[in-house]
VOBA-1610 file (N, C-alpha, C; in pm, whole numbers, padded with zeros to 5 digits, always signed):
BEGIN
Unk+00085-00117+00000Unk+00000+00000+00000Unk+00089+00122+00000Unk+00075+00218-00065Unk+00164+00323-00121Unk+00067+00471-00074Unk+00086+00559-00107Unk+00065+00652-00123Unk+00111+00774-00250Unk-00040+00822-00354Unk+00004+00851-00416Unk+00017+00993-00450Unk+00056+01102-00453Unk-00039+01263-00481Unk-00014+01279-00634Unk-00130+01294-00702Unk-00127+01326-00824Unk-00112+01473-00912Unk-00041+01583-00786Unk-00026+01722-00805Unk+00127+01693-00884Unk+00162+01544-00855Unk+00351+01540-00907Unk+00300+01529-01089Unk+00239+01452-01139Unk+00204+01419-01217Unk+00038+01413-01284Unk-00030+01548-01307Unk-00144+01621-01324Unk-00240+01486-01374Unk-00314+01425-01357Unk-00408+01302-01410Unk-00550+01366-01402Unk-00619+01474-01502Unk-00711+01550-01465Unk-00837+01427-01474Unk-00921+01465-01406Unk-01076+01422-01446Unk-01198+01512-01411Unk-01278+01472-01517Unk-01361+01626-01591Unk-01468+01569-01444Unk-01534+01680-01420Unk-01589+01703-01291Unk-01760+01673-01392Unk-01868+01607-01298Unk-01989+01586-01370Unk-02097+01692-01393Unk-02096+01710-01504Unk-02233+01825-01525Unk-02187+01904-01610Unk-02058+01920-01681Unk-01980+01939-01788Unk-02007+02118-01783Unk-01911+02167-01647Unk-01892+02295-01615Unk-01810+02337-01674Unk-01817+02462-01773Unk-01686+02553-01855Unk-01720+02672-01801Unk-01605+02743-01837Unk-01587+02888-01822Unk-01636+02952-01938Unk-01654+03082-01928Unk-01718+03198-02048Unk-01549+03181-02146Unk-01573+03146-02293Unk-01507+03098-02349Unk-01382+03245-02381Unk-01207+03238-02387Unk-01141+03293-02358Unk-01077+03246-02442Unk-00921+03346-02473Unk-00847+03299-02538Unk-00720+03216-02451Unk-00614+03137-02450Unk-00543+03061-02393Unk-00453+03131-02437Unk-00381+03134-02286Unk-00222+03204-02219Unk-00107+03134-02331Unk-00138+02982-02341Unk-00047+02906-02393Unk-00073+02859-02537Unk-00160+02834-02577Unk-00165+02763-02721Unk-00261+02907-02771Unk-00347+02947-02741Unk-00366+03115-02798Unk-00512+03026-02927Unk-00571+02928-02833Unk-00690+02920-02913Unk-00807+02971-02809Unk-00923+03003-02871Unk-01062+03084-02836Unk-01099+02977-02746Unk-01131+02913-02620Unk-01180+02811-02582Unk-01266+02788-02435Unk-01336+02718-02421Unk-01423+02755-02276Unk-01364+02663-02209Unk-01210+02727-02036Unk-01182+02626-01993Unk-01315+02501-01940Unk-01269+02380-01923Unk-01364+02323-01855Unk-01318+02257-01698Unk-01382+02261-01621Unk-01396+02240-01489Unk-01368+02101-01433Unk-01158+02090-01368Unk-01150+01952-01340Unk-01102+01944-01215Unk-01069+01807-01188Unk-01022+01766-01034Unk-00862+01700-01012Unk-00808+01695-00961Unk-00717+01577-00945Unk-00733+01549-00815Unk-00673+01456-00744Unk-00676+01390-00593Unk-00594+01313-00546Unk-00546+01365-00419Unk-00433+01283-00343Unk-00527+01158-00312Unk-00418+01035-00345Unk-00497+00877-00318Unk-00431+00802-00219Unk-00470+00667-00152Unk-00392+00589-00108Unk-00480+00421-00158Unk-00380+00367-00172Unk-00407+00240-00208Unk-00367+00148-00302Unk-00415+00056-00354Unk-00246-00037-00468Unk-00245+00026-00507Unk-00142+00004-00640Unk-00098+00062-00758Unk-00242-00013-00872Unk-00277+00076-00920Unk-00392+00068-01009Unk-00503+00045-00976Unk-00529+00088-00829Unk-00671+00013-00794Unk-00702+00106-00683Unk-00752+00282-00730Unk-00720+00354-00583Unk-00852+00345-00524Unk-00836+00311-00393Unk-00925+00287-00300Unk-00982+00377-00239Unk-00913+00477-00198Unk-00927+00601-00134Unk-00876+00688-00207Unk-00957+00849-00198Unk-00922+00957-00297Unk-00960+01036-00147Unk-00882+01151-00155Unk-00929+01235-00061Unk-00840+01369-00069Unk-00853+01496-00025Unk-00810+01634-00065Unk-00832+01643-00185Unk-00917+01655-00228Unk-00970+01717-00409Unk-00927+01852-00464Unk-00799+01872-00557Unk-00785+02034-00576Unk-00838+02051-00733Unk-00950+02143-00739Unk-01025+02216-00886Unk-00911+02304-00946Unk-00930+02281-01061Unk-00872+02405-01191Unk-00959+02387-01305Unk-00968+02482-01339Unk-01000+02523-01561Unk-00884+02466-01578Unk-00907+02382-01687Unk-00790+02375-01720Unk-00836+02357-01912Unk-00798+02397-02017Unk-00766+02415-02110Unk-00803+02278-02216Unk-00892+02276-02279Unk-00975+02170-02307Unk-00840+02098-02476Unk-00761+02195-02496Unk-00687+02158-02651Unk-00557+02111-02553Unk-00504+02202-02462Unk-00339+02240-02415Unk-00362+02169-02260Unk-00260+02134-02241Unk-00217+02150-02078Unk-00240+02252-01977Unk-00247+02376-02028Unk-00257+02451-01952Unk-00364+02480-01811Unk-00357+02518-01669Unk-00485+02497-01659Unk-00482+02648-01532Unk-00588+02669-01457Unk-00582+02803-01362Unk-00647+02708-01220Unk-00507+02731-01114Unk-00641+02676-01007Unk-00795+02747-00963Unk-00868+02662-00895Unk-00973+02751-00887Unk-01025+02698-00696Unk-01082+02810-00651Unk-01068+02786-00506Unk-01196+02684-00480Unk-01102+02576-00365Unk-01189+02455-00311Unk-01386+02535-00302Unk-01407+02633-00220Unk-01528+02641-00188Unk-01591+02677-00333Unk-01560+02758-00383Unk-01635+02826-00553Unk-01646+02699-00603Unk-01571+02617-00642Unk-01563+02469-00719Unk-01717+02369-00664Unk-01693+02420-00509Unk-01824+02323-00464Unk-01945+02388-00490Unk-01946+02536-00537Unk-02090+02582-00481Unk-02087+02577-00672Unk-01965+02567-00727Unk-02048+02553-00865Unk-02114+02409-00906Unk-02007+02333-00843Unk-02092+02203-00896Unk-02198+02184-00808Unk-02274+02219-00676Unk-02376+02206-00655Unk-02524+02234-00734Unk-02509+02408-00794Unk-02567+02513-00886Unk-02582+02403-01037Unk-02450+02399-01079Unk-02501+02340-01206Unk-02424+02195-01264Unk-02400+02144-01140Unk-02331+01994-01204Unk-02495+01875-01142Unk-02592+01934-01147Unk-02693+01786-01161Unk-02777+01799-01262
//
């Protein structure tokens, strides 16, 4: 049993209810695009089989590029409450 944080190595997953931002141009690749609204999460448990996920950190992050903006824990929750059902 390991412990893993996935902030070393970004493994995004798109948050449910398919939340974007008012569509913008990108810092980095410089296309027109609506970030969309993701998660990553510190885990513990085997290797390929995470059991536990826990501390959840949100960003936009850039739907073409890597790029992404954090976005603060409470705003993240009160958006996906509002419009992720």
């Amino acid at each position: 049993m390991g412990t893993n944080i996935y902030r070393n190595y970004p493994v995004f997953f798109k948050v449910k209810g398919d939340i974007r931002e008012t569509e913008k141009i990108c810092t980095r690749c410089n296309n027109k695009v609506a970030y969309e609204l993701v998660y990553i999460a510190d885990g513990v448990g085997f290797p390929g089989i995470w059991t536990l996920k826990y501390n959840k950190h949100y960003f936009y992050k850039c739907p073409v590029c890597p790029n992404y903006d954090p976005v603060d824990k409470e705003v993240a929750k009160a958006l996906i409450t509002t419009k992720g059902r």
